[in-house]
C-alpha positions in Angstrom: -24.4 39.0 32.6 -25.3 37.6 29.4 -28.9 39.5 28.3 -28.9 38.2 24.8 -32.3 36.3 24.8 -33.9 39.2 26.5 -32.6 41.4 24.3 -33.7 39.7 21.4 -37.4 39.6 22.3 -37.4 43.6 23.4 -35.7 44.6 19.7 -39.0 44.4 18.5 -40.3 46.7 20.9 -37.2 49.2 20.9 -38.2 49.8 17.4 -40.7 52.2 19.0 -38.0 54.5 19.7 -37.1 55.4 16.3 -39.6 58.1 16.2 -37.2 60.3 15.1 -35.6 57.9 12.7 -38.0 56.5 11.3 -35.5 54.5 9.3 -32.3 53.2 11.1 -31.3 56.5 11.1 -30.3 59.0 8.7 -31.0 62.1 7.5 -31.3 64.0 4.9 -32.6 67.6 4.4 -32.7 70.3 1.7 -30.2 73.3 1.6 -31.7 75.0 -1.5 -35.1 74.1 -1.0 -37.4 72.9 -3.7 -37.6 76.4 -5.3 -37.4 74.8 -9.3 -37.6 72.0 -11.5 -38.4 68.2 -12.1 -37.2 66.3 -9.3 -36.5 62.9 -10.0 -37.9 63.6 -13.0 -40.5 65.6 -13.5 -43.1 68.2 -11.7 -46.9 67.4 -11.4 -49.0 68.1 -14.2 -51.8 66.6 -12.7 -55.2 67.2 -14.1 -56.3 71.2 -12.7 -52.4 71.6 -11.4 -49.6 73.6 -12.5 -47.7 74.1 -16.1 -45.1 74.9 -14.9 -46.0 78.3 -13.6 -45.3 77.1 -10.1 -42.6 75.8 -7.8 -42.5 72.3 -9.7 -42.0 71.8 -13.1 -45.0 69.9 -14.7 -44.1 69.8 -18.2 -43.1 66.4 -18.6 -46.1 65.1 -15.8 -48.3 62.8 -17.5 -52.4 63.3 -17.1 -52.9 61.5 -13.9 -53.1 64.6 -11.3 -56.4 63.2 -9.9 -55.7 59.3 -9.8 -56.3 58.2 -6.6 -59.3 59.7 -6.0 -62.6 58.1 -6.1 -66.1 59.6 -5.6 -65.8 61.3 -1.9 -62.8 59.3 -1.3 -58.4 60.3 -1.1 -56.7 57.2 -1.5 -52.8 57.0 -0.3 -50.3 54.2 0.0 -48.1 53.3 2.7 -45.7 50.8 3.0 -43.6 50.3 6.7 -42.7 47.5 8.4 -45.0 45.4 10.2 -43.3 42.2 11.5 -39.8 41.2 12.2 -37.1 43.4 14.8 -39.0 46.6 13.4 -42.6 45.6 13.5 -43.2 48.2 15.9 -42.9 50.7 13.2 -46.8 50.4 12.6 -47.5 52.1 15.9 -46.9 55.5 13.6 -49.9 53.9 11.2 -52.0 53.5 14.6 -51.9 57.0 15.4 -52.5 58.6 12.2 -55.6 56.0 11.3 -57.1 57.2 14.4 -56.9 60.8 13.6 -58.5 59.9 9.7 -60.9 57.7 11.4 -61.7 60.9 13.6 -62.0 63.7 10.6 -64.1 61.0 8.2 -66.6 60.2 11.1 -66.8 63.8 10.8 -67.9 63.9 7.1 -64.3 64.1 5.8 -61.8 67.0 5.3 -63.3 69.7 3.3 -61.2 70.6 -0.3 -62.7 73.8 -2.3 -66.1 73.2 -1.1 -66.5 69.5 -0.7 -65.7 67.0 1.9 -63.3 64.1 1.2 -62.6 61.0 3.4 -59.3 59.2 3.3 -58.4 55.9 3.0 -54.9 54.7 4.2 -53.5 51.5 2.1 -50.5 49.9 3.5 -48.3 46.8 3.1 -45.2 45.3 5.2 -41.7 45.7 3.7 -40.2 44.5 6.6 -37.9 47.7 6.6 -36.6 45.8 3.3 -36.2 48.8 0.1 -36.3 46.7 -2.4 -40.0 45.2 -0.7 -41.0 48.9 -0.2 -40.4 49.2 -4.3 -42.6 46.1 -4.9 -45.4 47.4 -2.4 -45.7 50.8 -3.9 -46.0 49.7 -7.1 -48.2 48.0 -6.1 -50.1 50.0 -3.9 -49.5 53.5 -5.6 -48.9 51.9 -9.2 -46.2 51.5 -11.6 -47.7 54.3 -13.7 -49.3 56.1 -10.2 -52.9 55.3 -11.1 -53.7 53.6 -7.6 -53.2 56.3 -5.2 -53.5 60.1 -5.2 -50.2 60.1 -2.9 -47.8 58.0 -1.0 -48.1 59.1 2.6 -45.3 58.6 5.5 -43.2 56.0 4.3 -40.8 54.4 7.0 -37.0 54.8 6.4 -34.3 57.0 4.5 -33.3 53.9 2.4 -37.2 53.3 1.4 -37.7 56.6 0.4 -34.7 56.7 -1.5 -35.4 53.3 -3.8 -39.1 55.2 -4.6 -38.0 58.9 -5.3 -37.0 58.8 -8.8 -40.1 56.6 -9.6 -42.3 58.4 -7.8 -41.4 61.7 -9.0 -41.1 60.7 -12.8 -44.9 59.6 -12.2 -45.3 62.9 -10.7 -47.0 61.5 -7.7 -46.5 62.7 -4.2 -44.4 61.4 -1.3 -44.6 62.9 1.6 -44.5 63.2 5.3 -40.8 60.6 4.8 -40.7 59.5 8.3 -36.9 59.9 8.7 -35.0 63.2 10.0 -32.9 63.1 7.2 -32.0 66.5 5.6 -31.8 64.5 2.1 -35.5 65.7 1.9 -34.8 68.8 1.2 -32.7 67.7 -2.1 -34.5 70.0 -5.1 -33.7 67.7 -7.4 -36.7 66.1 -6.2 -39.9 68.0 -5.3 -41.7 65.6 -5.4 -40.5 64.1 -1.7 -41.2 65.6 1.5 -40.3 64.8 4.7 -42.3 64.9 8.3 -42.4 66.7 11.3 -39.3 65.1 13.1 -36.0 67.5 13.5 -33.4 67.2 11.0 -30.5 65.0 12.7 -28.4 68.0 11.8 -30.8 70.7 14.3 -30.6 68.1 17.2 -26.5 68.2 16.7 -26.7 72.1 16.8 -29.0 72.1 19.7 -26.6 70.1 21.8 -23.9 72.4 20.3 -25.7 75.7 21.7 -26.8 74.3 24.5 -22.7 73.3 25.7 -21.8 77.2 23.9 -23.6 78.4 27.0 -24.0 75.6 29.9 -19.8 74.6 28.8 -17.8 76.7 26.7 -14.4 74.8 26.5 -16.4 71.2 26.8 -14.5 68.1 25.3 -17.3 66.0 23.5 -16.7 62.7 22.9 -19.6 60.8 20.3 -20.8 58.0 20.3 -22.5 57.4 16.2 -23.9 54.4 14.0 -21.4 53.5 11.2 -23.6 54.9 8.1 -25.9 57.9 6.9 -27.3 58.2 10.7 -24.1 58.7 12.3 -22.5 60.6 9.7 -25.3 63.4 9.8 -24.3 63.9 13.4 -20.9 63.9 13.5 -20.2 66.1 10.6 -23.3 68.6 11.7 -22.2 68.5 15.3 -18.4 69.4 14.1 -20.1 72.5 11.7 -22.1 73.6 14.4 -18.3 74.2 17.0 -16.4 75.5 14.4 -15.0 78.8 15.6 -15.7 78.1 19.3 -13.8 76.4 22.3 -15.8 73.3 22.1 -13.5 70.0 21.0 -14.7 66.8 19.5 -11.7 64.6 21.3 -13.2 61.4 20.0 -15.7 59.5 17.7 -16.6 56.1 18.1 -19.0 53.9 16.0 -20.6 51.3 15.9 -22.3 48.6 13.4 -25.7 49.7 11.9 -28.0 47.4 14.2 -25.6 46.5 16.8 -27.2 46.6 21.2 -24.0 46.1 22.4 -22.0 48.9 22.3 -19.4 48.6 25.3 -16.1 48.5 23.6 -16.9 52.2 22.5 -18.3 53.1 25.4 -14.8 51.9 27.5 -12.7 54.4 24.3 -14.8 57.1 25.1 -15.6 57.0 28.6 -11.6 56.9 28.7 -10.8 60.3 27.6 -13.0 61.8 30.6 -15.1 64.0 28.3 -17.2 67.0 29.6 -19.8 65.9 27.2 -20.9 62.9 25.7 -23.0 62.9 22.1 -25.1 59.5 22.1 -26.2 59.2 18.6 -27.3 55.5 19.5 -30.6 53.5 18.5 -32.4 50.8 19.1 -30.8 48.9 22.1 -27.2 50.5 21.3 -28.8 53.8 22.9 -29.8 52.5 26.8 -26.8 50.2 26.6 -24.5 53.3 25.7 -26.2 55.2 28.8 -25.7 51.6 31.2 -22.2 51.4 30.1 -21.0 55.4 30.6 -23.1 55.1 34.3 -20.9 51.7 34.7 -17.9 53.3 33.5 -17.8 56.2 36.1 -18.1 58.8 33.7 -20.8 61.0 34.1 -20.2 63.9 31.5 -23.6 66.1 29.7 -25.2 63.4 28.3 -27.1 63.7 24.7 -29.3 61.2 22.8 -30.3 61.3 19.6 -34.0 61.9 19.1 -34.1 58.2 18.0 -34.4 57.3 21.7 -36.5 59.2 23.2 -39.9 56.8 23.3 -40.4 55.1 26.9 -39.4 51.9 25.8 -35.8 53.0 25.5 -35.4 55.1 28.3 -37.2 52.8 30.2 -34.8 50.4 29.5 -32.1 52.4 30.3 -34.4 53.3 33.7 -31.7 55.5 36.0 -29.1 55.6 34.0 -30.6 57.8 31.5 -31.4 60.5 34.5 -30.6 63.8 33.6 -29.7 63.0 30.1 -30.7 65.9 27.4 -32.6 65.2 24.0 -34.8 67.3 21.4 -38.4 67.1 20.2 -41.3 69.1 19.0 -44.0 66.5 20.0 -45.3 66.6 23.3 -43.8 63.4 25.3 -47.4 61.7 26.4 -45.8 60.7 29.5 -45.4 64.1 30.5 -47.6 65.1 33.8 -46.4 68.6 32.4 -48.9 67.6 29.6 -51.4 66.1 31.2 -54.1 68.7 31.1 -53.0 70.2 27.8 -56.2 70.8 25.5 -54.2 68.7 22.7 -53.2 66.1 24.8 -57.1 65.7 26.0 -58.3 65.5 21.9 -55.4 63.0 21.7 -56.3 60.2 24.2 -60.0 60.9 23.6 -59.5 60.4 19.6 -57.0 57.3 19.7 -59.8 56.0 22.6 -62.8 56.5 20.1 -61.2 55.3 17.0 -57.5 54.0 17.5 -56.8 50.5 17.9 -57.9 48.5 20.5 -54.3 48.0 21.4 -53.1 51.3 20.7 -50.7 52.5 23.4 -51.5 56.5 23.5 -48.2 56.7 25.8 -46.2 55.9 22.8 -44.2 59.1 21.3 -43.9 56.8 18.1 -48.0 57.1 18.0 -48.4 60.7 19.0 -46.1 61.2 15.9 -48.0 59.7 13.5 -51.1 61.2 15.0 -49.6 64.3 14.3 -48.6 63.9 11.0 -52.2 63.2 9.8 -52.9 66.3 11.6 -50.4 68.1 9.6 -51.3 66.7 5.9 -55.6 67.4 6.8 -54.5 71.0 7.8 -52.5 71.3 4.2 -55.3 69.5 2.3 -57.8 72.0 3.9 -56.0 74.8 2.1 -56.5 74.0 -1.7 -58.6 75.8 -4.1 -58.1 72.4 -6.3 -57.5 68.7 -5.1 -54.8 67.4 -7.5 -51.4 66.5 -7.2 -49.8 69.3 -8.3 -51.7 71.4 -5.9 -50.8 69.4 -2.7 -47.1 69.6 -3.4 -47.0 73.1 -4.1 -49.3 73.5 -0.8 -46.6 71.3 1.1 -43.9 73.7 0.2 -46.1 76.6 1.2 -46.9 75.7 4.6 -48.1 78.9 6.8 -47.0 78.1 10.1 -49.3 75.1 10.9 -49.4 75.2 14.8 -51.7 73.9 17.4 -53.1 70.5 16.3 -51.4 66.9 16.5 -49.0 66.8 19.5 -46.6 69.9 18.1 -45.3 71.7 21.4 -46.8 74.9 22.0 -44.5 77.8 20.0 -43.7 75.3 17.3 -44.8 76.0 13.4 -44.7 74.0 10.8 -43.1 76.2 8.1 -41.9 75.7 4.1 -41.5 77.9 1.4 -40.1 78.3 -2.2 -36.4 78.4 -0.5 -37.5 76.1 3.1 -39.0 72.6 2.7 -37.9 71.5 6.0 -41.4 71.4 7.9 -39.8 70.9 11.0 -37.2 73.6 12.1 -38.5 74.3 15.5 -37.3 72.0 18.4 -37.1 71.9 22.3 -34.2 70.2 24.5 -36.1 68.6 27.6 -33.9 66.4 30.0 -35.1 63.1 31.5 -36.3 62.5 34.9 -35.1 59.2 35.8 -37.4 58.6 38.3 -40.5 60.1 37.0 -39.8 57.9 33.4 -40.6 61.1 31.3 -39.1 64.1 29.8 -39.6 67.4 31.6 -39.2 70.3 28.6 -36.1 73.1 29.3 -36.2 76.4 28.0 -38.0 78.1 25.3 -38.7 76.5 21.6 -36.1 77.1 19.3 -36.4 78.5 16.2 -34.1 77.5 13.6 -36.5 78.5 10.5 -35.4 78.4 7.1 -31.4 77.3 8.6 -31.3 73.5 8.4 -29.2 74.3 5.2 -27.0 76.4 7.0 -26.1 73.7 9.9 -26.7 70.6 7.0 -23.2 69.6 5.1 -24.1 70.0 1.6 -23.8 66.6 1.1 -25.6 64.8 3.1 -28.8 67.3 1.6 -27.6 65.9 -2.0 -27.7 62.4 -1.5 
């Protein structure tokens, strides 16, 4: 059956499931933390901040810790794409301009006694790096006068061409919308990343969970042929060592590829107890179509990448009883349906989202919650500059309760931690219902992404 065409006009759409992504997959996180010096180049100086008596170094920060803001107004800069296969990246923007919208209808966010709207500037890079470069600079800058911060910039590869920039200007990034553990590189404190799991906590997840559920499992993986994939495989073989548990057999597959049913038939033919799907985009249903195809119906995993309904809608049955991780509430959810956050949620993105904004899209709840996250951090600051937010980003006090974050997750960093997002939960889909239904309790795996994270894939 040749689905080509059809394929083609849903890639746009499938974008949506790269929640945890953000980025064609990678991921990156810190193992030492940002506990020193001048990432990048550098600390943040900026106007009231630092001197180098704090976390970051600020010595070489030029005087520009307050650029960016304006009167009563925070300016940040964005840059995601917003046409092409990956347009529906700017769902995330949908859901956190809804949630500013909300908090400056309000009279603003309130900073040492005085209340501070924000304003959101974005432009498309068309998942492009090298466009990302041109847009912050022009957005944020080429010397960082333009923005107070850069705020939730799509991909592992974007984030990447503006770090050293970035940090030498001594201007914030955070909120990277990628799960990769490279944020947490202390070479550069400057970048931070989101809410969404380190790659490398999913793999150990899935590794628990067949340590109790299947002891002596033989796990076959299925992983993109870059960064994405790499960050499973090599977490996912840290995480067995010691135990009964055998990887028999790694397939990949080319970064972008939907058709993945060669490795599906290698896999599927050494009858593995468990099956690792570290697909995305359209390679993800068409990995769960092929195994059901196949006959081979082992403990099924998919990366957090695939969780939003568009991709497991796509896949429909075939995805039933398939396990994933998350610390966002799934809207689609009935589990959820009452939940006092939930309620703020579709009343806020109804009241000031889009008119087309889809408030059953996880890729909008994220982004929703990520605003959530930064106005809680802003809210705690004696002094609104630069240097201050950054330090106050690798300070977070267990942030809990707002956005979408599952009850019993915090959002946690310190001197040693700047992963915000080590607590997770496995849910399993329900084919039939089309949503995730949450298993067990919230796990905590605070201050360890180092300890499950190769070293290099936090370095690069």
């Amino acid at each position: 059956m040749r689905r080509s065409p059809f394929l083609r006009a849903l890639l746009a759409l499938l974008a949506l499931t790269l929640i945890a992504t953000s980025c064609g997959g990678r991921d990156e996180k810190s193992d030492s933390g940002t506990k020193t010096t001048n990432g990048g180049g550098s600390g943040d100086d900026g106007g009231d901040g630092g001197d180098g008596g704090g976390m970051i170094d600020t010595s070489e920060c030029p005087d520009n810790g307050t650029d960016g803001i304006s009167g009563d107004t925070i300016t940040l800069a964005s840059s995601f794409p917003q046409s092409g296969l990956t347009a529906a990246f700017a769902q995330i923007s949908k859901g956190y301009n809804a949630y500013f919208a909300k908090v400056n209808a309000e009279g603003g966010v309130e900073i040492a006694g005085k209340k501070y709207k924000i304003e959101v500037k974005d432009k498309d890079d068309e998942y492009n790096a090298s466009k990302t470069v041109q847009n912050i600079n022009e957005l944020a800058g080429t010397d960082g006068s333009k923005a107070f911060a850069v705020f939730n910039v799509v991909g592992t590869a974007n984030n990447i061409a503006i770090r050293e920039a970035l940090g030498e200007n001594c201007v914030p990034n955070v909120f990277a919308a990628t799960g990769s553990p490279a944020w947490g590189n202390p070479d550069y404190p400057w970048l931070i990343g989101s809410t969404l799991a380190p790659y490398s906590l999913e793999a150990k997840a899935f590794a628990d969970y067949l340590a109790k559920e299947k002891p002596d499992a033989t796990v076959a993986m299925l992983v993109q042929d870059d960064d994405f994939g790499k960050a499973y495989e090599e977490a996912f073989k840290l995480a067995t060592e010691g135990t009964d548990i055998k990887v028999v057999k790694v397939a990949t597959y080319p970064t972008g590829a939907g058709d993945v049913g060669a490795q599906i038939t290698s896999l599927a033919a050494t009858k593995a107890d468990a099956f690792f799907s570290g697909g995305t985009l359209l390679a993800c249903p068409n990995s769960l179509e092929k195994a059901k195809a196949s006959g081979w119906a082992p403990i099924t995993f998919v990366s957090g990448t695939c969780i939003s309904k568009t991709l497991m809608g796509l896949a429909g049955m075939n995805a039933d009883g398939v396990l994933a991780a998350s610390n966002i509430m799934d809207p689609t959810n009935p589990e959820f349906a009452n939940h006092p956050l939930m309620a703020e949620y579709r009343e806020t993105l109804k009241e000031f989202g889009a008119a087309d904004v889809d408030p059953d899209n996880g890729i909008v709840a994220y982004g929703y919650t990520q605003a959530a996250v930064l106005v809680e951090v802003l809210k705690t600051l004696d002094t609104l500059d630069r240097v201050s937010l950054m330090e106050a980003m690798h300070n977070i006090d267990d942030i809990s309760g707002v956005g979408m974050l599952i009850d019993g997750v915090k959002v946690h960093t310190d001197a040693d931690d700047p992963f915000l997002a080590e607590n997770l939960q496995l849910a399993r889909y329900d084919g039939a219902g089309a949503h995730f239904v949450n298993v067990g309790e919230v796990l905590d795996f605070e201050g360890q992404t180092s300890k499950f994270t190769p070293k290099d894939l936090i370095m690069g």
